[in-house]
Each structure stands twice: as structure tokens, then as C-alpha cells.
TITI-540103 format. One record per residue: residue in three letters; x, y, z of N, C-alpha, C in turn. Coordinates in nm, 2 decimals. Atoms other than C-alpha are relative to their C-alpha. Layout:
BEGIN
<rec><drennu>ala</drennu><n_X>X</n_X><n_Y>Y</n_Y><n_Z>Z</n_Z><ca_X>X</ca_X><ca_Y>Y</ca_Y><ca_Z>Z</ca_Z><c_X>X</c_X><c_Y>Y</c_Y><c_Z>Z</c_Z></rec>
...
***
This chain:
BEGIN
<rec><drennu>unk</drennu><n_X>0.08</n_X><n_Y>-0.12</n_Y><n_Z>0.00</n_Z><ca_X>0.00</ca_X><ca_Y>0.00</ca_Y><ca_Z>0.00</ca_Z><c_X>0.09</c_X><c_Y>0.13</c_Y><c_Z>0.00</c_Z></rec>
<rec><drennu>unk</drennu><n_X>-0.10</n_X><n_Y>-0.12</n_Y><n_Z>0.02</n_Z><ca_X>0.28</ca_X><ca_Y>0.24</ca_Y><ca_Z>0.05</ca_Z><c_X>0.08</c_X><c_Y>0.02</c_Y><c_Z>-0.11</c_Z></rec>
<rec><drennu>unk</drennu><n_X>-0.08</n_X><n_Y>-0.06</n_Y><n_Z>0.21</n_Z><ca_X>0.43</ca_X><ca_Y>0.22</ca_Y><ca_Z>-0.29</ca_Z><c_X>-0.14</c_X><c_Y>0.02</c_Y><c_Z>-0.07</c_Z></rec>
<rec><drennu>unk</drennu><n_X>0.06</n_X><n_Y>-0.10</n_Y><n_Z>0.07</n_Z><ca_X>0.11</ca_X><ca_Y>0.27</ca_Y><ca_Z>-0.42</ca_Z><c_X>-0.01</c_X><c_Y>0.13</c_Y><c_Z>0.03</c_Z></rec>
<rec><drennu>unk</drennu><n_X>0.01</n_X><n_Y>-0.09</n_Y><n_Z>0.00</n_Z><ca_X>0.08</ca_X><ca_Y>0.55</ca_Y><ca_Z>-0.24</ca_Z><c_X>0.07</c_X><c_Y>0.11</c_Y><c_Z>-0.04</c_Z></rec>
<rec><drennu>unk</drennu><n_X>-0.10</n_X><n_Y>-0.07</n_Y><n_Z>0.04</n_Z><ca_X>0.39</ca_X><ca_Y>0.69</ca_Y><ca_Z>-0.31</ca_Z><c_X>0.04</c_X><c_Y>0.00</c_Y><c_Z>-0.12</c_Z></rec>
<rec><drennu>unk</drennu><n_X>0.00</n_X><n_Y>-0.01</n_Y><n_Z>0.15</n_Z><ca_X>0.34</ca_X><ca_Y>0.63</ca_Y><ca_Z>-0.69</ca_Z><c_X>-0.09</c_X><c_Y>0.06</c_Y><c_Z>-0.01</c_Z></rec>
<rec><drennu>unk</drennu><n_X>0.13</n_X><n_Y>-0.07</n_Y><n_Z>0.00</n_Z><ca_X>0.02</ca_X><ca_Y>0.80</ca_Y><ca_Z>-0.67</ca_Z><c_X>0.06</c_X><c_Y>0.15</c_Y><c_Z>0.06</c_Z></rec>
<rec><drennu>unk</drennu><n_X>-0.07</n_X><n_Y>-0.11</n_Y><n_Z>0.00</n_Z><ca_X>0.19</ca_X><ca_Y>1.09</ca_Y><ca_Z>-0.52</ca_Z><c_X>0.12</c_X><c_Y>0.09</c_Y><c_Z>-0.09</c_Z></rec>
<rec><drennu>unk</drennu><n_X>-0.09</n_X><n_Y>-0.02</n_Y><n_Z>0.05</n_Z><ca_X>0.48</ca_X><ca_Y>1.13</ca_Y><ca_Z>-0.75</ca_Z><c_X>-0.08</c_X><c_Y>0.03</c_Y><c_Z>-0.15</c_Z></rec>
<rec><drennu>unk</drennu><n_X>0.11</n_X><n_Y>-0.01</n_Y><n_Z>0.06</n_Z><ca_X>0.22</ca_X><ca_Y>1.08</ca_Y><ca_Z>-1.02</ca_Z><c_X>-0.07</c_X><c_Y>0.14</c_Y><c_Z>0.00</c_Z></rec>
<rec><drennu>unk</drennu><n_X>0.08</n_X><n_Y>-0.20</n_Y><n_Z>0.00</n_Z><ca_X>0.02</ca_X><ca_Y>1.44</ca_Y><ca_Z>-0.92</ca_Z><c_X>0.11</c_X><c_Y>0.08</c_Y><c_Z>0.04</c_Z></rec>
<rec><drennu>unk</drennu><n_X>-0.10</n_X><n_Y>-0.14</n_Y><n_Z>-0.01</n_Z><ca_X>0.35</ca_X><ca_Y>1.61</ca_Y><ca_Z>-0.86</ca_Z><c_X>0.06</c_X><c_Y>0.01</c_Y><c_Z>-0.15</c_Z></rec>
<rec><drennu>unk</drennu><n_X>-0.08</n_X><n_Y>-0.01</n_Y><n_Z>0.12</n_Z><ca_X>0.48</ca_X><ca_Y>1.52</ca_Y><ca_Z>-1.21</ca_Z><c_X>-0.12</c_X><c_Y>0.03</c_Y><c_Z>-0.12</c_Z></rec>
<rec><drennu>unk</drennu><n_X>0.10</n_X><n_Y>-0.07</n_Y><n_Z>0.09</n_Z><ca_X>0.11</ca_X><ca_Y>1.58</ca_Y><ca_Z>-1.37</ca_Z><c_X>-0.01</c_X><c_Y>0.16</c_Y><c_Z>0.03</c_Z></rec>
<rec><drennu>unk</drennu><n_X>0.01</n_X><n_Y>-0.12</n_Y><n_Z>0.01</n_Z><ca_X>0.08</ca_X><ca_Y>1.91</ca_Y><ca_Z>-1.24</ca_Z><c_X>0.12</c_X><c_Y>0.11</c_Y><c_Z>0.00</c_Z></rec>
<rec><drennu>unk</drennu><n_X>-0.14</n_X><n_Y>-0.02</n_Y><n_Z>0.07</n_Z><ca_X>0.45</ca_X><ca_Y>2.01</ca_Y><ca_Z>-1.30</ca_Z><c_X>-0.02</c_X><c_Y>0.04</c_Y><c_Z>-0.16</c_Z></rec>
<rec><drennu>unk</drennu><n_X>0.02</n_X><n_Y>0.03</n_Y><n_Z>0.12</n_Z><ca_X>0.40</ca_X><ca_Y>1.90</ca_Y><ca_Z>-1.64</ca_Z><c_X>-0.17</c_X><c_Y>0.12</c_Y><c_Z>-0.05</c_Z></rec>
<rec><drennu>unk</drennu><n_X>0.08</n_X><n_Y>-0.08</n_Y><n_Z>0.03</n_Z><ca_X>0.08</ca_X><ca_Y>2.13</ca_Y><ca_Z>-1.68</ca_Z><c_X>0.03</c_X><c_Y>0.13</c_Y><c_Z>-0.02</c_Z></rec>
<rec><drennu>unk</drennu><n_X>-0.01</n_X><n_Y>-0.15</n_Y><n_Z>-0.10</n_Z><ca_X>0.22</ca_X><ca_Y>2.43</ca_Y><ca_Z>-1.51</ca_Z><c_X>0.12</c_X><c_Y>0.07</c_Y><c_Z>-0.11</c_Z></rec>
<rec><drennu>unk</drennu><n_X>-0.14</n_X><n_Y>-0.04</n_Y><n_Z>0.14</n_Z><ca_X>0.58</ca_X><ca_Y>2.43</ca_Y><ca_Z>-1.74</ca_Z><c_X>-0.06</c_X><c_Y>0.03</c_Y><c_Z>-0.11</c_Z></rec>
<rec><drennu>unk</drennu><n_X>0.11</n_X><n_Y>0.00</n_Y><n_Z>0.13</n_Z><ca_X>0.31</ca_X><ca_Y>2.38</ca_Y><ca_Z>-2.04</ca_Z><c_X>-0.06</c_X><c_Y>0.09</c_Y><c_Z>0.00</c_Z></rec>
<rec><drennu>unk</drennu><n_X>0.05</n_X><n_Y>-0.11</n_Y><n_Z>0.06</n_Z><ca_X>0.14</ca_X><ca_Y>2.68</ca_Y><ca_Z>-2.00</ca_Z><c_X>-0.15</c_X><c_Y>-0.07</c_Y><c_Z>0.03</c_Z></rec>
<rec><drennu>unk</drennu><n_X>0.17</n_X><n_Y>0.10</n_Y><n_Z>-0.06</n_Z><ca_X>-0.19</ca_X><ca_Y>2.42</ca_Y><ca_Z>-1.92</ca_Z><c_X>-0.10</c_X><c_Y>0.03</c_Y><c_Z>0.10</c_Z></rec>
<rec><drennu>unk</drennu><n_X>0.06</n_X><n_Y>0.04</n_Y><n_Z>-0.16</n_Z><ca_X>-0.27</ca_X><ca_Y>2.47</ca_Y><ca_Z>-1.57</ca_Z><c_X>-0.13</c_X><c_Y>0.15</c_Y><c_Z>0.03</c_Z></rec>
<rec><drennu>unk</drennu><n_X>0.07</n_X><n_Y>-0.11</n_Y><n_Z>-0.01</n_Z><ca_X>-0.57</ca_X><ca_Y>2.64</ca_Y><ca_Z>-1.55</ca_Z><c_X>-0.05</c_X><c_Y>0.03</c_Y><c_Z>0.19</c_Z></rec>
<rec><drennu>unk</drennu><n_X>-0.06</n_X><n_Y>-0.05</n_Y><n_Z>-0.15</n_Z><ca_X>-0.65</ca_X><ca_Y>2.85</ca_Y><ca_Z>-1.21</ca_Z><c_X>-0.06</c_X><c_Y>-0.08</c_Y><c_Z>0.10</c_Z></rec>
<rec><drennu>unk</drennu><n_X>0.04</n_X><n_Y>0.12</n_Y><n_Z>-0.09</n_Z><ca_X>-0.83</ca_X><ca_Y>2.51</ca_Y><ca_Z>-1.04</ca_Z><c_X>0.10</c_X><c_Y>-0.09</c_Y><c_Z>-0.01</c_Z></rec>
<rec><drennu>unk</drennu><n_X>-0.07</n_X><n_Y>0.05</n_Y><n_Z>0.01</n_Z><ca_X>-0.54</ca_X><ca_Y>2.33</ca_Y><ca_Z>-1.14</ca_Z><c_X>0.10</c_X><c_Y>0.07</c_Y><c_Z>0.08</c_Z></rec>
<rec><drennu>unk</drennu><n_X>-0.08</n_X><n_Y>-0.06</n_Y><n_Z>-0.03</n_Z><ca_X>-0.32</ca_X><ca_Y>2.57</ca_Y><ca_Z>-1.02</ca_Z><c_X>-0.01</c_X><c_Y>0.02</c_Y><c_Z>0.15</c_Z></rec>
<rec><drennu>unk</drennu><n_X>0.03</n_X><n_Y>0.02</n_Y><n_Z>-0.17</n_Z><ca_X>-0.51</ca_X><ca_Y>2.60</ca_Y><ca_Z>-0.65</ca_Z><c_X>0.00</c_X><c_Y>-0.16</c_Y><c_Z>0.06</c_Z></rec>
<rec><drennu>unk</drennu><n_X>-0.08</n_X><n_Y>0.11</n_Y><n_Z>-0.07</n_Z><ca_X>-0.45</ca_X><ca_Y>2.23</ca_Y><ca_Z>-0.61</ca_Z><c_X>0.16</c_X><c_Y>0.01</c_Y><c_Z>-0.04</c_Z></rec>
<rec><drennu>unk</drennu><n_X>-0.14</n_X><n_Y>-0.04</n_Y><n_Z>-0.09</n_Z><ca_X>-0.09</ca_X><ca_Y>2.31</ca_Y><ca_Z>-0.67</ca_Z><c_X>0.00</c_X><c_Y>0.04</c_Y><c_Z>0.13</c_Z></rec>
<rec><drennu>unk</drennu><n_X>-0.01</n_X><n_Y>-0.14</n_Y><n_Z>-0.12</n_Z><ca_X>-0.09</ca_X><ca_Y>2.57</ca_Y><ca_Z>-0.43</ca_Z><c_X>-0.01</c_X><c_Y>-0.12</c_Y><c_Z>0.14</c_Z></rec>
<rec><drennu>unk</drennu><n_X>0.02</n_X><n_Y>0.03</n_Y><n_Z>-0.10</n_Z><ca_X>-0.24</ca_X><ca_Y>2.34</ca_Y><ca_Z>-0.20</ca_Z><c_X>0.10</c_X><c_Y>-0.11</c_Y><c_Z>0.05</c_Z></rec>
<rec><drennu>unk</drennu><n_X>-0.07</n_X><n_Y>0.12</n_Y><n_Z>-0.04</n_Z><ca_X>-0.04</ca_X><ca_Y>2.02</ca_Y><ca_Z>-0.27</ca_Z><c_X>0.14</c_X><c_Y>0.01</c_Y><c_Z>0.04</c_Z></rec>
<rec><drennu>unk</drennu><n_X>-0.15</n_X><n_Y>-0.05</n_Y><n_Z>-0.03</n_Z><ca_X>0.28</ca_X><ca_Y>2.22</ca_Y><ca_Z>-0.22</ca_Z><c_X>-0.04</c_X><c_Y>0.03</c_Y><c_Z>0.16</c_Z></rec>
<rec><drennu>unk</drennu><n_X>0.04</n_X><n_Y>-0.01</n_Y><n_Z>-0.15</n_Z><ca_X>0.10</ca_X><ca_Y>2.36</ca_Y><ca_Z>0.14</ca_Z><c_X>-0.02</c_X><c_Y>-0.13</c_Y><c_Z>0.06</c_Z></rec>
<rec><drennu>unk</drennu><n_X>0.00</n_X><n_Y>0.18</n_Y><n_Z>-0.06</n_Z><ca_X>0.04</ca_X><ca_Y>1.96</ca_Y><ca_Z>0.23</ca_Z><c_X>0.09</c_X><c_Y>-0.01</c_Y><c_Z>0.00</c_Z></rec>
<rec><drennu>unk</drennu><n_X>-0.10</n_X><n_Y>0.08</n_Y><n_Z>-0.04</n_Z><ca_X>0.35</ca_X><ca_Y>1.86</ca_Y><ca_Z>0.21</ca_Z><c_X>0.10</c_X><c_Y>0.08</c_Y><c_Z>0.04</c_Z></rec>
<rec><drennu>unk</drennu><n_X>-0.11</n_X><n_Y>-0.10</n_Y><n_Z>-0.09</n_Z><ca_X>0.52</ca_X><ca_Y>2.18</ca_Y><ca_Z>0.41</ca_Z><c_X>0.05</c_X><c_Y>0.04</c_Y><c_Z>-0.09</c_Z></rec>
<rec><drennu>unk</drennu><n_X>-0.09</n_X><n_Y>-0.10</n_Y><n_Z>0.08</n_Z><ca_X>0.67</ca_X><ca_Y>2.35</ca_Y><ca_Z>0.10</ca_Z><c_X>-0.05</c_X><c_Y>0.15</c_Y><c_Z>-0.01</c_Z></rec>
<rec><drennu>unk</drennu><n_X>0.02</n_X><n_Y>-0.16</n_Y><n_Z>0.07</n_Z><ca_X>0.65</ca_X><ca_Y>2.71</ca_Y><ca_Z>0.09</ca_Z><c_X>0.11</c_X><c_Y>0.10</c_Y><c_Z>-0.03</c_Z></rec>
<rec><drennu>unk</drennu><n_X>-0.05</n_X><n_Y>-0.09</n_Y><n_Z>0.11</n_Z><ca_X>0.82</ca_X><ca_Y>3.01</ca_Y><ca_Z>-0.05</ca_Z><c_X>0.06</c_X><c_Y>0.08</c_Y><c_Z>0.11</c_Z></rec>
<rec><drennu>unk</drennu><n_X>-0.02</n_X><n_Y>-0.10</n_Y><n_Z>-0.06</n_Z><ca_X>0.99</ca_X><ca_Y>3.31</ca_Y><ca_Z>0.12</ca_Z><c_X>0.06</c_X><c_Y>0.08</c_Y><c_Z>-0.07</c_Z></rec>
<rec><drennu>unk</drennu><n_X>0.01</n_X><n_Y>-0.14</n_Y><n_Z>0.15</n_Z><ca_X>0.96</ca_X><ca_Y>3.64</ca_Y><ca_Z>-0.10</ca_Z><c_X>0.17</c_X><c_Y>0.07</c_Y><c_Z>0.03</c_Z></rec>
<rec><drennu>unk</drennu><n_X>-0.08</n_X><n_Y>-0.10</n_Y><n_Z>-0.03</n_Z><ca_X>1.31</ca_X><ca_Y>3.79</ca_Y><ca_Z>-0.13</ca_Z><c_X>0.06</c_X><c_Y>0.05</c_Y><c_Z>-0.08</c_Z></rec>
<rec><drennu>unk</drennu><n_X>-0.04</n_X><n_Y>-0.04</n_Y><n_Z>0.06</n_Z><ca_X>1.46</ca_X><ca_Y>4.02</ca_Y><ca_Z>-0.27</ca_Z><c_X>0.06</c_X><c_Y>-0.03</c_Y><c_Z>-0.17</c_Z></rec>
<rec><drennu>unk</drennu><n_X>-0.03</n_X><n_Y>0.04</n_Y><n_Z>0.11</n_Z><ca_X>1.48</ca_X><ca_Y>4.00</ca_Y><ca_Z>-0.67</ca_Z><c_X>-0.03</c_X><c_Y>-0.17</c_Y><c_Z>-0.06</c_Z></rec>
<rec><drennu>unk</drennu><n_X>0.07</n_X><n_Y>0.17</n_Y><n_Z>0.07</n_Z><ca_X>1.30</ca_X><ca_Y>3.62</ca_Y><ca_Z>-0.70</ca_Z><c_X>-0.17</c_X><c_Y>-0.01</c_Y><c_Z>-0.04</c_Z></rec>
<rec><drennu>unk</drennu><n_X>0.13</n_X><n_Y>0.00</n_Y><n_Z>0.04</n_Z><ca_X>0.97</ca_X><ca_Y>3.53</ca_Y><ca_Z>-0.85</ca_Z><c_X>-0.10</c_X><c_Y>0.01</c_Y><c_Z>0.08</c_Z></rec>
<rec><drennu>unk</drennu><n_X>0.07</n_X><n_Y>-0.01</n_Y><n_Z>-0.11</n_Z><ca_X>0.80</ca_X><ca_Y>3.51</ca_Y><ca_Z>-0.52</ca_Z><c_X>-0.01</c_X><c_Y>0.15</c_Y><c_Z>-0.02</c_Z></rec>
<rec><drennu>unk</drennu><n_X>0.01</n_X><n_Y>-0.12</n_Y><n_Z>-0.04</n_Z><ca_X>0.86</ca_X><ca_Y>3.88</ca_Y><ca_Z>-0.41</ca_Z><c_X>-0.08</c_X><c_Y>0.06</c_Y><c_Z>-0.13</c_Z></rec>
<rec><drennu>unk</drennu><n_X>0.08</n_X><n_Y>-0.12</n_Y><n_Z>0.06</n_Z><ca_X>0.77</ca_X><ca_Y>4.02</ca_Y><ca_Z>-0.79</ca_Z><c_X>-0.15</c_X><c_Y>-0.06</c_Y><c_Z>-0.04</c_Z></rec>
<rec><drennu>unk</drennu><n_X>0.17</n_X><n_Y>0.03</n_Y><n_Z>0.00</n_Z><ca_X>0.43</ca_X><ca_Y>3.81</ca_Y><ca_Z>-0.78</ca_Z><c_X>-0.07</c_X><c_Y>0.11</c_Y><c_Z>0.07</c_Z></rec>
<rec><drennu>unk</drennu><n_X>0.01</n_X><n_Y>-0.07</n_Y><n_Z>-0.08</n_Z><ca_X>0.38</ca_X><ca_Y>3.98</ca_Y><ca_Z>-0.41</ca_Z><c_X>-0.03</c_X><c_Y>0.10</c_Y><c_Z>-0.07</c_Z></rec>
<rec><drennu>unk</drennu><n_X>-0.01</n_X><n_Y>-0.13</n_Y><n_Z>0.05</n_Z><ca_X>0.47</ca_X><ca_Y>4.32</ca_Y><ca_Z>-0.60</ca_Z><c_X>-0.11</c_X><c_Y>0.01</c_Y><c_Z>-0.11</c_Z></rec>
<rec><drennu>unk</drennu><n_X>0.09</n_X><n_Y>-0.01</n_Y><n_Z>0.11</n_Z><ca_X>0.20</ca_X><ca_Y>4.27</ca_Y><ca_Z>-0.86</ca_Z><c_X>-0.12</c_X><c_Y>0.02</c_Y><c_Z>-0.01</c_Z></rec>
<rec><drennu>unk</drennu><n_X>0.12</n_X><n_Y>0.01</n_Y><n_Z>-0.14</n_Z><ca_X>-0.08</ca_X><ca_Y>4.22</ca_Y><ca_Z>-0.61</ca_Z><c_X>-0.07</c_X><c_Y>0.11</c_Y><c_Z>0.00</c_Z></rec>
<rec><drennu>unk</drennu><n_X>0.09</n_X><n_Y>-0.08</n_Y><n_Z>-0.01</n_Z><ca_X>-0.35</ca_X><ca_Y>4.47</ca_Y><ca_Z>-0.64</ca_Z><c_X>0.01</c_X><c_Y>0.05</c_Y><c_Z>0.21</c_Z></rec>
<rec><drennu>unk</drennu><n_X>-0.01</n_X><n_Y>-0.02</n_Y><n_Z>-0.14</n_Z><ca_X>-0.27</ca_X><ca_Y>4.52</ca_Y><ca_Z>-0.21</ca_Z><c_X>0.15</c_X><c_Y>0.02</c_Y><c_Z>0.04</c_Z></rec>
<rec><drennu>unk</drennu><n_X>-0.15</n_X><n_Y>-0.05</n_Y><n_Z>-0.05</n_Z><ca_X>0.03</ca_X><ca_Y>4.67</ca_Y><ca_Z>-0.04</ca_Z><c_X>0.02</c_X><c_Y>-0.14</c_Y><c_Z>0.06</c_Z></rec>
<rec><drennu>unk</drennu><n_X>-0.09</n_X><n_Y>0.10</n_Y><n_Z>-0.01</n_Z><ca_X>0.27</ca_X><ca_Y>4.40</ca_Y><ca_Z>0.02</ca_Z><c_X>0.11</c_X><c_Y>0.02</c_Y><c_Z>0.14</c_Z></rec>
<rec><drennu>unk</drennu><n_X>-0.19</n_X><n_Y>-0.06</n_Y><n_Z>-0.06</n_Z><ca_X>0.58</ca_X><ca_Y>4.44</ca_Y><ca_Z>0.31</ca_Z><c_X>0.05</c_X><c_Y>-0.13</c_Y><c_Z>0.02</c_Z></rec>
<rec><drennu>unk</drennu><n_X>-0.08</n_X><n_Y>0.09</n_Y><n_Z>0.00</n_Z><ca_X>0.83</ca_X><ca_Y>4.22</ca_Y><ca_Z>0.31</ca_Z><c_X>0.17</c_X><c_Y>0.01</c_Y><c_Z>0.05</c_Z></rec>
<rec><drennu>unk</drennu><n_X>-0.09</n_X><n_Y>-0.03</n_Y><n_Z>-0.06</n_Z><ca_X>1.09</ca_X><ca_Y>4.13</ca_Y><ca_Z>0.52</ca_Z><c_X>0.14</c_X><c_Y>-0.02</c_Y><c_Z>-0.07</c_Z></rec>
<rec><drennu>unk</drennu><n_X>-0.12</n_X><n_Y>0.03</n_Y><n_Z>0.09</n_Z><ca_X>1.45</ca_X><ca_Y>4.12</ca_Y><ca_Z>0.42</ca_Z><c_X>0.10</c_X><c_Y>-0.13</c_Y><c_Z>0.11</c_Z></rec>
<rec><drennu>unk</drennu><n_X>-0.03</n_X><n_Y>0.14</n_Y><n_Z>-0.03</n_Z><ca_X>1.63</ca_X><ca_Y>3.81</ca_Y><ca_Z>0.44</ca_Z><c_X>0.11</c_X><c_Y>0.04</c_Y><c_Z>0.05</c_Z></rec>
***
């Protein structure tokens, strides 16, 4: 049961990978990213000059961000 599971995991990280590189992932696809990266403890920390921070900066709402 644990290799299926763990093929079944590996599986929705390399389909929605594969979407997202592609230009595919539309924005329900994209909020199970979001999410599957928040399940398994990955997150981001915006700094200075990386893709994080100029999302942040793009944001219709004031942003502050701390410096690393």
C-alpha cells in the first residue's frame, strides 16, 4: 500500500508540474498546486529580486516584506 501510495503521489506532482511548465494549468489546477505544495510543508519566502517577491509586487494590495 505504500508504494502505491507513493506512486500515486509522485504521479500528481509530475502531472501538475508537467501542466504548469506547459502553459496548461488552469486556475483550479493551479489551486490544487498551491495546495499540494502547502500539504506537504513547502513554501516560498519572497526575497529580494525572486519570483516570489515580484508576484507579491503585482498584487492589487500593499505588500511588506521582510529582508532576508
Amino acid at each position: 500500500m505504500d508504494k502505491t501510495l507513493s506512486n500515486l503521489h509522485i504521479a500528481v506532482a509530475e502531472e501538475l508540474l508537467k501542466r504548469i511548465e506547459a502553459g496548461d494549468a488552469n486556475a483550479a489546477e493551479l489551486n490544487v498546486a498551491r495546495a499540494f505544495l502547502k500539504d506537504n510543508g513547502i513554501d516560498g519566502v519572497a526575497e529580494q529580486s525572486n519570483p516570489l517577491e515580484n508576484l507579491a509586487k503585482s498584487l492589487p494590495f500593499n505588500v511588506e516584506l521582510e529582508s532576508a
